[in-house]
C-alpha positions in Angstrom: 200.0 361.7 122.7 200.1 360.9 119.1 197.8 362.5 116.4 196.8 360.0 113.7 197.6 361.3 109.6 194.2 361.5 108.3 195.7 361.5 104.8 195.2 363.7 102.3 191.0 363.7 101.8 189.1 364.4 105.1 187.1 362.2 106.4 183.1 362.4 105.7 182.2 359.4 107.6 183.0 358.5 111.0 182.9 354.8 112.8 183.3 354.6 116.5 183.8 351.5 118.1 183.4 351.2 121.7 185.8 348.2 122.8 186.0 347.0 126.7 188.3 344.1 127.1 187.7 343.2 123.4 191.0 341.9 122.9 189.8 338.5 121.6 187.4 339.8 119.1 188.2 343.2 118.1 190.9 342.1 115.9 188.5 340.0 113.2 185.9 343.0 114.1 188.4 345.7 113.1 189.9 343.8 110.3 186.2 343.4 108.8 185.1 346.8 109.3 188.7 348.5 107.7 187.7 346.0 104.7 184.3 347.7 104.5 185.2 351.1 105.0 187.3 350.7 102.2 184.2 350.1 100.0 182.2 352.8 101.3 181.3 355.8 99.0 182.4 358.4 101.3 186.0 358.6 102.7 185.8 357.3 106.3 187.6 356.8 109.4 187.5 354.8 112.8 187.6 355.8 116.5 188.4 353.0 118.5 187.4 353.7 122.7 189.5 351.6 124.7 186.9 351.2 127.8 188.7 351.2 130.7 189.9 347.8 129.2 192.6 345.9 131.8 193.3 342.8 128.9 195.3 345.2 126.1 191.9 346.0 124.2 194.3 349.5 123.5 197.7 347.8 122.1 195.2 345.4 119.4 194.7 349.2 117.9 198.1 350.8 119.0 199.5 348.0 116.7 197.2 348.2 114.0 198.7 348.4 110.5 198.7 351.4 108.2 196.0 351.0 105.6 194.0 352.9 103.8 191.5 353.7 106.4 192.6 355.3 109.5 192.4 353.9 112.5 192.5 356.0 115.7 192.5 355.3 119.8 191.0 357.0 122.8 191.2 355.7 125.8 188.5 355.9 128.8 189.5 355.2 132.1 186.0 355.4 133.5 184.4 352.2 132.6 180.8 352.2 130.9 179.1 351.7 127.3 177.8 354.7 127.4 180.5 356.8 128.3 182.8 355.0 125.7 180.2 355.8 122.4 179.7 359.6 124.3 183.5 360.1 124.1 184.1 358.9 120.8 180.9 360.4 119.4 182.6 363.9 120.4 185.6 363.3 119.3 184.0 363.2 115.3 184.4 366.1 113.1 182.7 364.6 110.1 179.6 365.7 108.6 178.4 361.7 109.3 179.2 359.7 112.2 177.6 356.9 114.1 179.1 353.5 115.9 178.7 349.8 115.9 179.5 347.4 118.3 183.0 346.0 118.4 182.2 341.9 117.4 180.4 343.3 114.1 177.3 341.3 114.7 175.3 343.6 112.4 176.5 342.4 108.7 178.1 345.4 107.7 176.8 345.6 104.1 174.0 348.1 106.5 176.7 350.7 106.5 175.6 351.1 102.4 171.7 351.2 103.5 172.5 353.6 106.3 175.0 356.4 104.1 172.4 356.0 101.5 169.7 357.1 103.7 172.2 360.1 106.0 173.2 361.8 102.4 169.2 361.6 101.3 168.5 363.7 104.2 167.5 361.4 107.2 169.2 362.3 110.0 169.1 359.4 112.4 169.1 355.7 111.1 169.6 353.0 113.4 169.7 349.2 112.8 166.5 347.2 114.1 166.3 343.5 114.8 162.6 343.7 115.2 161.5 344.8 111.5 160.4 341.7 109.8 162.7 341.7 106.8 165.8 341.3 109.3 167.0 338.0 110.0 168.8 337.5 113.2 170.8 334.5 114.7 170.2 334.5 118.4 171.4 332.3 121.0 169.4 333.6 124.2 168.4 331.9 127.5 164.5 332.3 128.5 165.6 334.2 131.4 167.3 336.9 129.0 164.0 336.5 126.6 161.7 338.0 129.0 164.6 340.5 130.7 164.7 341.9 126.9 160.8 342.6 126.3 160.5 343.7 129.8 163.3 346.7 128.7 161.8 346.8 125.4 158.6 347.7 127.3 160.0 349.8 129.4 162.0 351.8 126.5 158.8 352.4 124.4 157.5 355.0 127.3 160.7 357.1 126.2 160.8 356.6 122.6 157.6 354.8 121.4 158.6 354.6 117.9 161.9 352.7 118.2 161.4 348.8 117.7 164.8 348.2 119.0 166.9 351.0 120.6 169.7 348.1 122.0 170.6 347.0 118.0 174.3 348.0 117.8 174.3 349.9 115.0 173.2 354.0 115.1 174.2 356.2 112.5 173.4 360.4 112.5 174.0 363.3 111.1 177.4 364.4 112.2 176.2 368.1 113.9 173.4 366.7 115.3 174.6 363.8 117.5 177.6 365.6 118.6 174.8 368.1 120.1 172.7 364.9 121.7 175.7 363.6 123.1 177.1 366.4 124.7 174.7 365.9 127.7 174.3 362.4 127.8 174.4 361.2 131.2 173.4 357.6 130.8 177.0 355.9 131.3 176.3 352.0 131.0 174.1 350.1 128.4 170.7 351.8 128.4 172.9 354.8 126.6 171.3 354.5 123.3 167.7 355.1 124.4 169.0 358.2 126.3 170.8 359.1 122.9 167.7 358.4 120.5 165.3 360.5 122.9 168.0 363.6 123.1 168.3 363.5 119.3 164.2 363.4 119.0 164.0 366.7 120.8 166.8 368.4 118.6 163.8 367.6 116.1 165.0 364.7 114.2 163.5 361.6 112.8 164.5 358.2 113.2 164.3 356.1 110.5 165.1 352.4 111.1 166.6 349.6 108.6 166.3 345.8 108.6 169.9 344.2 109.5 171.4 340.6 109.3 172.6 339.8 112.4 174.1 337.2 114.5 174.8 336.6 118.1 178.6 336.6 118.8 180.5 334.8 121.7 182.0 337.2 124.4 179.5 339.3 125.2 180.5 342.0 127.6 177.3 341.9 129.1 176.0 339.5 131.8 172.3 339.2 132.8 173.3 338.9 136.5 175.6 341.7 136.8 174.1 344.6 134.7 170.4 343.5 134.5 169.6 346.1 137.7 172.0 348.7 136.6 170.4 348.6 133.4 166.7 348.5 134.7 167.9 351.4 137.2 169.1 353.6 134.2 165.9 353.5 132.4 163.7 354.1 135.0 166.1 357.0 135.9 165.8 358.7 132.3 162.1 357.9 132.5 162.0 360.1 135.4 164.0 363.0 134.0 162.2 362.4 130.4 159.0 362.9 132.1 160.2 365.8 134.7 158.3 369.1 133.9 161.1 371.8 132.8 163.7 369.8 134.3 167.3 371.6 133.5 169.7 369.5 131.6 172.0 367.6 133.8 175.6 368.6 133.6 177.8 366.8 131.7 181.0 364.6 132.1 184.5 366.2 131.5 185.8 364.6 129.0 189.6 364.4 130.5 189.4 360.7 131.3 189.5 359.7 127.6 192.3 360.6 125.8 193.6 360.2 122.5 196.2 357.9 122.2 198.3 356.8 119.3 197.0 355.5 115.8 197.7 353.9 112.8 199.0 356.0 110.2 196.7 356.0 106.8 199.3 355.0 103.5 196.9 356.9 101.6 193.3 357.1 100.4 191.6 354.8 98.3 189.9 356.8 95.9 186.5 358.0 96.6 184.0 359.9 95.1 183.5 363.4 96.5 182.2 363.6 100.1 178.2 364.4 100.3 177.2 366.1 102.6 173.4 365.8 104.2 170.5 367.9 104.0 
């Protein structure tokens, strides 16, 4: 496989984007996110995971022009959300690193908020749509109303101090959610509460930030056909949350996902000096 050129500063921020059959949204996503890493104080990069996609989710990135900020491909053949951001996640070496969803339906000017807060020392900030000063665009049945407080209830036995763990936007401290994501084992969308509760017991904070965000079209999930998968993967981590001196549960090789090829850098805008957090 190809290795990307990371250009000539290493990265200190890094943006993984996990992408199943995204092939009709992740080009505006991408496009918006390369313009805001651009921005960003810190130099930064982009790991695409191609999700066991079957619609050419991979060539949208495989064809991605060279810019300033790289862009770079794995590719998963087992399907799952949570085994897309676990991949990815691992596959940072930057002292930040975190993901968003692929539509972008966080505003991105939270990626300022969140580096702000990761160099100041706080090692886990997440995006929540439940904080008052957020405004959010939603476009929800009743039916997926009541699903979402019945997981939000359901989520607060695991990590009671998360408003929102499903907000598509985590960021960490680089070391420390490489070391929660090695043993994930949630694989589909109840991931993040899995990945909040491992990076609690590593000892760190979450601190959470009001986002602007907005329902986008295409939505790989469907009520009917992961509403029990989901409800089965909490009550599952519950279980081993709860367990007394439980022993960690293996975790996944990481074979199926691959890197694949990316899109050269031309070279680095100029940014200020990495920061590192504390």
């Amino acid at each position: 496989m190809a290795s990307a050129q990371w250009g000539s500063q290493p990265s200190a921020f890094e943006i993984v984007v996990p992408a199943h059959n995204e092939v009709g949204r992740l080009p505006d996503g991408l496009a918006a996110l390369c313009r805001k890493a651009a921005t960003l104080p810190l130099p930064t990069a982009i790991v695409v995971v191609d999700s066991a996609s079957t619609d050419g989710t991979g060539d949208v990135v495989r064809r991605w022009p060279r810019q300033p900020v790289p862009v770079r491909l794995l590719r998963c053949e087992r399907p799952g959300k949570g085994v897309a951001v676990r991949a990815g996640l691992l596959a940072t070496r930057a002292p930040l690193a975190g993901f968003c969803d692929a539509d972008m339906a966080t505003e991105l000017s939270a990626l300022d908020v969140a580096i702000s807060l990761l160099t100041a020392g706080h090692p886990m900030v997440i995006g929540s749509r439940a904080l008052g000063e957020s405004v959010v665009q939603a476009r929800s049945s009743a039916v997926r109303r009541v699903g979402a407080a019945v997981f939000r209830a359901m989520a607060r036995q695991i990590v009671p101090d998360a408003t929102d763990t499903q907000c598509g936007f985590k960021f960490f401290s680089g070391p420390l959610v490489r070391a929660a994501a090695e043993p994930l084992v949630t694989a589909g969308f109840a991931f993040d509460i899995e990945l909040i509760a491992r990076c609690q017991r590593l000892g760190a904070t979450l601190t959470e930030i009001p986002v602007r965000w907005r329902d986008v079209a295409g939505s790989t999930f469907s009520v009917q056909r992961h509403s029990a998968a989901v409800f089965r993967d909490v009550a599952a981590l519950w279980l081993r949350t709860h367990a007394e001196a439980e022993p960690e549960a293996a975790c996944e090789p990481q074979a199926a996902c691959e890197p694949e090829a990316a899109c050269e850098p031309i070279g680095q805008v100029p940014l200020p000096a990495a920061a590192s957090p504390t």
